[in-house]
BAFI-3210 file (N, C-alpha, C; in Angstrom, 3 decimals, decimal comma, padded with zeros to 6 digits):
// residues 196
n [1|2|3|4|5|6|7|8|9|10|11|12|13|14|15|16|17|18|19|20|21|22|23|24|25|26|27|28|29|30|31|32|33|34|35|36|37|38|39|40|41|42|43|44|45|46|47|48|49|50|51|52|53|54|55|56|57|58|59|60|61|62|63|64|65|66|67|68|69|70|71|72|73|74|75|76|77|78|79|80|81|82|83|84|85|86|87|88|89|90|91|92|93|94|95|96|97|98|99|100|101|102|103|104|105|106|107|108|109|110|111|112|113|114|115|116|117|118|119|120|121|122|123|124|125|126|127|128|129|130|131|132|133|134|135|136|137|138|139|140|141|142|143|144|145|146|147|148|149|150|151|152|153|154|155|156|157|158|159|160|161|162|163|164|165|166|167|168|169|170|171|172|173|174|175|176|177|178|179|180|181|182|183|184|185|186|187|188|189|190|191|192|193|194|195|196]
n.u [-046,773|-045,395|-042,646|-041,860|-040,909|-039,264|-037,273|-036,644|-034,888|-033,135|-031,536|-030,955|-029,387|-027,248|-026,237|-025,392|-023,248|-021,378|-020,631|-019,752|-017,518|-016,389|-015,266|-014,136|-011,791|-010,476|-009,596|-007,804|-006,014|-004,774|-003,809|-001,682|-000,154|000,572|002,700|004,056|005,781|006,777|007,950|010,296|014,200|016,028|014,420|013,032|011,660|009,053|008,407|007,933|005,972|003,697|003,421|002,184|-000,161|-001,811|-001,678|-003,782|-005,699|-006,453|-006,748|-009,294|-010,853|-010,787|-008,984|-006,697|-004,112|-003,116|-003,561|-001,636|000,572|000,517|000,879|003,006|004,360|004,528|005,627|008,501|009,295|008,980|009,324|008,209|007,468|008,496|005,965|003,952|001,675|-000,005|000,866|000,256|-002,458|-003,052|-002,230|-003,415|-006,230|-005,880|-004,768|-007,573|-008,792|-007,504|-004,893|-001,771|000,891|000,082|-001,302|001,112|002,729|000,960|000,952|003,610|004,170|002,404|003,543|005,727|004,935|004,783|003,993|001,230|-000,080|001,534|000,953|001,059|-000,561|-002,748|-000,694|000,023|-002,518|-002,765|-000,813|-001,122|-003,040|-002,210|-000,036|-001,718|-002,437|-000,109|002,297|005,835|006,946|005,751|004,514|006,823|007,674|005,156|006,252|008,212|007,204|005,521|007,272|008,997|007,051|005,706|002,947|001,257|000,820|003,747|004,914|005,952|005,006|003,475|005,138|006,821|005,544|004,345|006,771|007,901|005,756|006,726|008,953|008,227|007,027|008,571|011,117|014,219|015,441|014,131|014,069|016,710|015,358|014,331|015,503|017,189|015,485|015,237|013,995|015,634|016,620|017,730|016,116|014,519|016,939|018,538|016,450|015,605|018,278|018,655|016,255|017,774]
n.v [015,265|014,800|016,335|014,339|012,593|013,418|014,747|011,616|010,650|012,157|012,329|009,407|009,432|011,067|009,466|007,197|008,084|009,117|006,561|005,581|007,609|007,145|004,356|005,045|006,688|004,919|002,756|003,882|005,436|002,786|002,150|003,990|003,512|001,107|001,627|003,210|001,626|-000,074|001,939|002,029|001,222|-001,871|-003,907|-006,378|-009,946|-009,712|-007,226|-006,629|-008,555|-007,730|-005,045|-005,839|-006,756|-004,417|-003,444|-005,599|-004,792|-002,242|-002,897|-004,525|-002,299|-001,683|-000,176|000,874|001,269|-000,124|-002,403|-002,878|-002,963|-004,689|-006,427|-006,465|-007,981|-010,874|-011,026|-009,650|-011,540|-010,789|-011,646|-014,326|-016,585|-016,290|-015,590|-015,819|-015,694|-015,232|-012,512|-011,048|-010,915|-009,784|-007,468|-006,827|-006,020|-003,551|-002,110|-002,197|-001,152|002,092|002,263|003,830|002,287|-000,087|-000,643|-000,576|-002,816|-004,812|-004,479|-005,365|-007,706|-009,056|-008,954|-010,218|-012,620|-013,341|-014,868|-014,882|-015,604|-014,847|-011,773|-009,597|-008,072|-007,401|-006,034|-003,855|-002,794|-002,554|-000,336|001,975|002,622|003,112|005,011|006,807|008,021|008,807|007,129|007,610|005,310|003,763|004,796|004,779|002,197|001,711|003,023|002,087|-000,885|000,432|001,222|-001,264|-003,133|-004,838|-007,207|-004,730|-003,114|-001,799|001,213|004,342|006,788|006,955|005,407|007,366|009,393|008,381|007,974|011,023|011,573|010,052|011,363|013,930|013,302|012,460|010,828|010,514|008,893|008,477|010,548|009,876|008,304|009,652|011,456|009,645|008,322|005,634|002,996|002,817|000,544|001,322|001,620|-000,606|-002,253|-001,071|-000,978|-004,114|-004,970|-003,762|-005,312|-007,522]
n.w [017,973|015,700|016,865|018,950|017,686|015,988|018,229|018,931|016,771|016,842|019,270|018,925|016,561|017,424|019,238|017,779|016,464|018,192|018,713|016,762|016,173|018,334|018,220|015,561|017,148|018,756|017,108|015,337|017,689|018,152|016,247|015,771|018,352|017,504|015,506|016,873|018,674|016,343|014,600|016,683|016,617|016,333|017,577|019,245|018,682|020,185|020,722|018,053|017,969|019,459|018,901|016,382|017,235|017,867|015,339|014,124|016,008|014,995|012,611|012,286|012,758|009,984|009,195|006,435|006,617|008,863|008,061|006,087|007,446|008,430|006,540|006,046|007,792|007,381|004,784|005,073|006,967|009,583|013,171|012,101|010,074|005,924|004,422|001,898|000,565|002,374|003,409|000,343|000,698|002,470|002,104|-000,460|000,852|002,136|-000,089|-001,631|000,449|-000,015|000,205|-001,031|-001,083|-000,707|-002,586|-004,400|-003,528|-004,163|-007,095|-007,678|-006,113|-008,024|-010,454|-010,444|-009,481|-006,969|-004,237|-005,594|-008,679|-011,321|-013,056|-015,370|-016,457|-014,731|-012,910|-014,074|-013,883|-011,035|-010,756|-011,967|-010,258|-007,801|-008,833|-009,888|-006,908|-005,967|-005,618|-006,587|-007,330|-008,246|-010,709|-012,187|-012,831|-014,535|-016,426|-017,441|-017,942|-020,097|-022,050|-022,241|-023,123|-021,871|-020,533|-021,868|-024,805|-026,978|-026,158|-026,364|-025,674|-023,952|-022,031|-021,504|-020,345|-018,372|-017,364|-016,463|-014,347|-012,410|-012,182|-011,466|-009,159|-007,337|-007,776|-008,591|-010,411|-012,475|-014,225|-015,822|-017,391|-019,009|-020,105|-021,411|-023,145|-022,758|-020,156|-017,063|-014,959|-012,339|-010,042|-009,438|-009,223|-006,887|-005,168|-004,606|-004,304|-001,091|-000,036|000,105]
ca.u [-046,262|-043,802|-041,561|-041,416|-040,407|-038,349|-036,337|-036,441|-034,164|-032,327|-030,881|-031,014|-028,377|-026,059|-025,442|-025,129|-022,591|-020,805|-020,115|-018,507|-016,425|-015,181|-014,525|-012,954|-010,526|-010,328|-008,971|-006,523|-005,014|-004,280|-002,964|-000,489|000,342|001,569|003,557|005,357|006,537|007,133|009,526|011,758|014,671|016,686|013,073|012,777|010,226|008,445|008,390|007,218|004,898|003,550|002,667|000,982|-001,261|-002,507|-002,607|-004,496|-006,933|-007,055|-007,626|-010,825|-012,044|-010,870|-007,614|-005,686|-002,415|-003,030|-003,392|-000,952|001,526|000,190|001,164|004,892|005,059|004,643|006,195|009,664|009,484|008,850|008,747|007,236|008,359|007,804|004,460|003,922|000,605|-000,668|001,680|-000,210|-004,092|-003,369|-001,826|-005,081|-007,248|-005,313|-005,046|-008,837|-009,320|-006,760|-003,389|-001,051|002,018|000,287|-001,530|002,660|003,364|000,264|001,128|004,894|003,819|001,682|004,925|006,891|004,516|004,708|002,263|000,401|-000,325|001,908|000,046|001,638|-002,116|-002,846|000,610|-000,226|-003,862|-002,492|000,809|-001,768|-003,901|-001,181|000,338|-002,648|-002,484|001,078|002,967|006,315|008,058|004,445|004,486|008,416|007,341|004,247|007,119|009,283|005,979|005,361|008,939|009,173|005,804|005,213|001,698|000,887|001,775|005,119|004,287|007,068|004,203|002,963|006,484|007,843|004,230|004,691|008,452|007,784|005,011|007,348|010,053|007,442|006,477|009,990|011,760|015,276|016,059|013,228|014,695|017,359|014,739|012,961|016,398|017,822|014,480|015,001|014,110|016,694|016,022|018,373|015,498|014,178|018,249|018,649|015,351|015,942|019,309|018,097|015,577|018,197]
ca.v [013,948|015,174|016,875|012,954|011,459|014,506|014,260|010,540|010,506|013,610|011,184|008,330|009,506|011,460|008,225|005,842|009,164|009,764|005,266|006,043|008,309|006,803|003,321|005,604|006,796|003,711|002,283|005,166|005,066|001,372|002,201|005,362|002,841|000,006|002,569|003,609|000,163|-000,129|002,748|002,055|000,412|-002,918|-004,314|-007,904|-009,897|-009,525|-005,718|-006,857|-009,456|-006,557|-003,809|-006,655|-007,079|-003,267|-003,418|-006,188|-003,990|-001,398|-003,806|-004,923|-001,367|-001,717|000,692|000,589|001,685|-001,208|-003,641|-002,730|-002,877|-006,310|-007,461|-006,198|-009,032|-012,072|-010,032|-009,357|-012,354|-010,187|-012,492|-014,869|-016,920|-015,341|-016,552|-014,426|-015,319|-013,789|-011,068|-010,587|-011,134|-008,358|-006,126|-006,461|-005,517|-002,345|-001,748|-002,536|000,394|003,035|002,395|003,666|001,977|-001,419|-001,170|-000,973|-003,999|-005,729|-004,508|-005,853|-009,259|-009,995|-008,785|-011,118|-013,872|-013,501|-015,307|-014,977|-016,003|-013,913|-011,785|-008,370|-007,142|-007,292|-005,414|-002,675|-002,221|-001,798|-000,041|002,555|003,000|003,693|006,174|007,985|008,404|009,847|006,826|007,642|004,081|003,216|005,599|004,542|000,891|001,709|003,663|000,810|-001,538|000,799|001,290|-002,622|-003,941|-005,937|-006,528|-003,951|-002,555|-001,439|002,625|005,251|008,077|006,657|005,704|008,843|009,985|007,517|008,494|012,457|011,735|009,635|012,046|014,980|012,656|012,922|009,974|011,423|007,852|008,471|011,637|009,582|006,992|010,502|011,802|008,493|007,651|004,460|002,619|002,541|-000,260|001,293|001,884|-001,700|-003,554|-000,827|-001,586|-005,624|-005,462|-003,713|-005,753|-008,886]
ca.w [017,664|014,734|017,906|019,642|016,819|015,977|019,008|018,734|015,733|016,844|019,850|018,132|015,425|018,014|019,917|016,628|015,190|018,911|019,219|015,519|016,692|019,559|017,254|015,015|017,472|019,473|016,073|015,306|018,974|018,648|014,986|016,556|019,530|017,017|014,747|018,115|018,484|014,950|014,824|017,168|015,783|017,083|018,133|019,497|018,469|021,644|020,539|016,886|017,923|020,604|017,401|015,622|018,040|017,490|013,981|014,370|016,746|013,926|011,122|012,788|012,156|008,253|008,899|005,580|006,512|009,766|006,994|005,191|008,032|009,037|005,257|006,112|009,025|006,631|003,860|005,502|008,236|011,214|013,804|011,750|008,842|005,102|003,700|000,783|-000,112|003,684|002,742|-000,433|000,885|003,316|000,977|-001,262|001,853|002,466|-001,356|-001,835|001,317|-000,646|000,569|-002,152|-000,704|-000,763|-004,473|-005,123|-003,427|-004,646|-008,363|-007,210|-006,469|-009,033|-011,306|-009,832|-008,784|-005,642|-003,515|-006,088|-009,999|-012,063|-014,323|-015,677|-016,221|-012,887|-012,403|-014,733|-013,085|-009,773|-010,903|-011,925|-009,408|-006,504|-009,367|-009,015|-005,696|-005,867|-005,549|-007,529|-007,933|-009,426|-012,015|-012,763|-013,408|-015,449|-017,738|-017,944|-018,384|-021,365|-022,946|-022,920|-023,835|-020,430|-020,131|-022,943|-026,490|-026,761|-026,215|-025,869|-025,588|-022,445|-021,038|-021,418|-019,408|-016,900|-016,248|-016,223|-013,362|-011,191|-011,353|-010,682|-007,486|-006,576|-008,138|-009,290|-011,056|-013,869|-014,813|-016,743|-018,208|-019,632|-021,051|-022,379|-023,728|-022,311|-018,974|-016,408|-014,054|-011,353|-009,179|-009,154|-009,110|-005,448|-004,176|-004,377|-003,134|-000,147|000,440|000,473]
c.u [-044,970|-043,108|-041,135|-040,224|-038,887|-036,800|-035,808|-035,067|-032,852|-031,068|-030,546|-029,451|-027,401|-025,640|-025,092|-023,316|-021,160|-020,509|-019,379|-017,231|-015,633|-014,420|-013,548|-011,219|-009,879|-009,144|-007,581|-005,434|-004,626|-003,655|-001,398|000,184|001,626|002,884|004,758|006,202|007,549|008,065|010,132|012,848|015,187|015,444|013,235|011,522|009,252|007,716|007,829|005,874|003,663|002,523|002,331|-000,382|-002,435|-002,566|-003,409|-006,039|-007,438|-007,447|-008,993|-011,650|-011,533|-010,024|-006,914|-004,493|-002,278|-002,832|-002,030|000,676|001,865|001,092|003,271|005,229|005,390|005,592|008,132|009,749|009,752|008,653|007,948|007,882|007,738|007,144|004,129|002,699|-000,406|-000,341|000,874|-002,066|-004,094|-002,900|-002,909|-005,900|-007,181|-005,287|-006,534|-009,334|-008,967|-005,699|-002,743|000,086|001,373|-000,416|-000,023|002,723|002,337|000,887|002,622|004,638|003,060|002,920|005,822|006,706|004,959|004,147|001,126|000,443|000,904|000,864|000,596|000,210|-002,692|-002,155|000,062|-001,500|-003,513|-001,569|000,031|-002,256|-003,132|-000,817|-000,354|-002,918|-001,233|002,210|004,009|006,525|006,910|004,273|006,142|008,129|006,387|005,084|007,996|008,694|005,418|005,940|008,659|008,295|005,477|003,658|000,864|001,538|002,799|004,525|005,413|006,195|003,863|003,827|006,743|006,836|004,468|005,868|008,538|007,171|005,918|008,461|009,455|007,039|007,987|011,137|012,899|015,623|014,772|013,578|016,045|016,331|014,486|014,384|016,915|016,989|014,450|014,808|015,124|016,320|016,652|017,366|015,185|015,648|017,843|017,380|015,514|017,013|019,180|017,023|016,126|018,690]
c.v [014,022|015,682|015,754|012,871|012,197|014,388|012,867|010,189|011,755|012,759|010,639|008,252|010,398|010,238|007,639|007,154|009,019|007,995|005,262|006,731|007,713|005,387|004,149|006,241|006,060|002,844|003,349|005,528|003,720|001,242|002,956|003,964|001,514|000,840|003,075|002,864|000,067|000,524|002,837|000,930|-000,680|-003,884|-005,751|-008,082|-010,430|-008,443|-006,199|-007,314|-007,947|-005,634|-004,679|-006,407|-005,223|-003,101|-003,893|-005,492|-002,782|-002,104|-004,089|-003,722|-000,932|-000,400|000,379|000,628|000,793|-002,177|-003,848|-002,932|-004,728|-007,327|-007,487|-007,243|-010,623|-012,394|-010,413|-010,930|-011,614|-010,807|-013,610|-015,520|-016,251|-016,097|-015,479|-014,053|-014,788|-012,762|-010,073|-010,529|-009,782|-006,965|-005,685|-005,694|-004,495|-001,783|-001,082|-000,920|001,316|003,393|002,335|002,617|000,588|-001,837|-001,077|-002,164|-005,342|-005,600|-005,098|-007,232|-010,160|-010,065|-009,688|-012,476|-014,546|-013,712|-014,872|-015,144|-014,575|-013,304|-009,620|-007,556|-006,621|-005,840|-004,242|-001,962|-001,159|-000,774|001,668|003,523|003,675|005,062|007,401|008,446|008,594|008,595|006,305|006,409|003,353|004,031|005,102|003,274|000,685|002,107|002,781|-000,569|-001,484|000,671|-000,406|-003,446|-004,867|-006,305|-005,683|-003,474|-001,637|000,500|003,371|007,005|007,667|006,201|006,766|009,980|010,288|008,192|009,526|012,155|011,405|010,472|013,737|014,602|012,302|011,963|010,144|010,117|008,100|009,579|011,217|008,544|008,440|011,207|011,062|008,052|005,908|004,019|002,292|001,668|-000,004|001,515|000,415|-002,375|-002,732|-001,512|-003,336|-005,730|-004,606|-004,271|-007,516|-008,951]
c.w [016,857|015,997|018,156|019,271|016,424|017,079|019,555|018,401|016,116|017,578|019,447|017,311|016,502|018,664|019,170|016,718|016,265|019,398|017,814|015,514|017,280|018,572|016,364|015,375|018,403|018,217|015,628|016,239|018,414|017,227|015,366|017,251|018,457|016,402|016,173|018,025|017,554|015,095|015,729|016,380|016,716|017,755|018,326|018,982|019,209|020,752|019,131|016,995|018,953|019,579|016,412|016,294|018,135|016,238|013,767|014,849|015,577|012,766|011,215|012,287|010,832|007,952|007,954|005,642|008,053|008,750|006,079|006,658|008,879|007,653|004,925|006,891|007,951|004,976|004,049|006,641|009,190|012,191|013,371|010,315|007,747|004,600|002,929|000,018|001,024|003,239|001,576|-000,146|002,099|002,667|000,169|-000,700|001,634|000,736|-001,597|-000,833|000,897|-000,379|-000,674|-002,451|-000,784|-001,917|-004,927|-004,486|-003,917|-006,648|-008,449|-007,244|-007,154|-010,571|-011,127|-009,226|-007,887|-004,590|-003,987|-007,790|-010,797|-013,009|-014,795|-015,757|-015,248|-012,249|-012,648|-013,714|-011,986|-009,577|-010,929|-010,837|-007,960|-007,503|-009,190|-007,661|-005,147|-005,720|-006,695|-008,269|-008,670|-010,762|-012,786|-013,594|-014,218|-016,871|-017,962|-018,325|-020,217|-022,343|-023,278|-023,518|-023,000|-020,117|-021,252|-023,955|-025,697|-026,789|-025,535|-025,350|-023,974|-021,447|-020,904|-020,188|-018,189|-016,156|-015,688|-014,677|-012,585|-010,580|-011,081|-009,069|-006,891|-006,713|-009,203|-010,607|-012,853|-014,782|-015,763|-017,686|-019,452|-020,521|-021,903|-022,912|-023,538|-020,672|-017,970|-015,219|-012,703|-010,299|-008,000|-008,075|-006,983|-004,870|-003,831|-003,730|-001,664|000,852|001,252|001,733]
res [x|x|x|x|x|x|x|x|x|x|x|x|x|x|x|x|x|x|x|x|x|x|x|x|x|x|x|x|x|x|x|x|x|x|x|x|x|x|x|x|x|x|x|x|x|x|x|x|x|x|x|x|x|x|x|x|x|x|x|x|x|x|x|x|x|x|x|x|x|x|x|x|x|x|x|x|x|x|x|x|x|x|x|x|x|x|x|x|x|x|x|x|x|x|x|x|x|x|x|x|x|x|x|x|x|x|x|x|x|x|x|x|x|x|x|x|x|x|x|x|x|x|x|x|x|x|x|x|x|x|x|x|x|x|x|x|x|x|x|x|x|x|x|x|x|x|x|x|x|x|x|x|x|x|x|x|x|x|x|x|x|x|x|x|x|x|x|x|x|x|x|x|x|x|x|x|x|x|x|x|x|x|x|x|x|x|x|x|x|x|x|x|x|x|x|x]
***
């Protein structure tokens, strides 16, 4: 009887394990497929609207770096006008799953109350949490968070931390915050006017 049941369960769990799989790479193709899209450049938004429609298919199976690419369309106006608090509810998702790149833009728009409540606490949290997971320009802004007292006590021990990490994670602009003992915001001013 133990053998049945035995090979019951044996089945049982290769089919559950081997329809996981395939979702898993059913979701991962249709992630690849949008990213194709995605990088090409000059794209209509045919060709935008097109590699939505596969992030979309990977979001369903709770792809972070789909989510996170979905929160760039409403974000940037990709085909689509900018709505910033979509922008920011899909950024959370993808955050929330362990996208470094979108705990920065969630700790970004809560800095900046951006489709969503300002709240520098918030900022800090998330500013964090991407840092730990290597993302530099999050460790830059936690050191210029610190230096100024944004959010938290004024702390030159924990700027000076902050700044070291970002320019260990490859961020050449923190390497003057960490010599001038002060924050250099040239990271932020380029990043905004690139974004205009």
């Amino acid at each position: 009887m133990n053998k049945i049941i035995f090979a019951f369960l044996f089945v049982f769990s290769a089919i559950v394990g081997a329809s996981v799989s395939n979702a898993y790479a059913a979701e991962e193709d249709a992630y690849q497929k949008g990213m194709e899209i995605f990088s090409k450049t000059n794209l209509t938004d045919e060709e935008y609207r097109e590699a939505f429609s596969y992030f979309v298919q990977a979001a369903k199976e709770n792809n972070a770096d789909a989510y996170f690419m979905l929160g760039l369309y409403p974000d940037l106006g990709l085909a689509t006008r900018k709505k910033p608090e979509v922008a920011f509810m899909r950024y959370q998702k993808s955050a929330e799953l362990g996208n470094a790149e979108a705990m920065f833009s969630v700790a970004d728009m809560y800095m900046n109350g951006e489709g969503v409540e300002h709240s520098n606490k918030e900022a800090i949290k998330w500013f964090e949490k991407a840092a730990q997971r290597g993302n530099a320009e999050a460790a830059y802004n936690l050191g210029a968070m610190y230096y100024m007292g944004m959010g938290v006590s004024h702390d030159i021990k924990k700027a000076k931390y902050w700044f070291n990490e970002s320019y260990k994670l490859g961020n050449p602009a923190a390497l003057f915050a960490i010599k001038m003992n002060m924050p250099v915001s040239l990271y932020r001013r380029i990043d905004r006017a690139l974004r205009k």
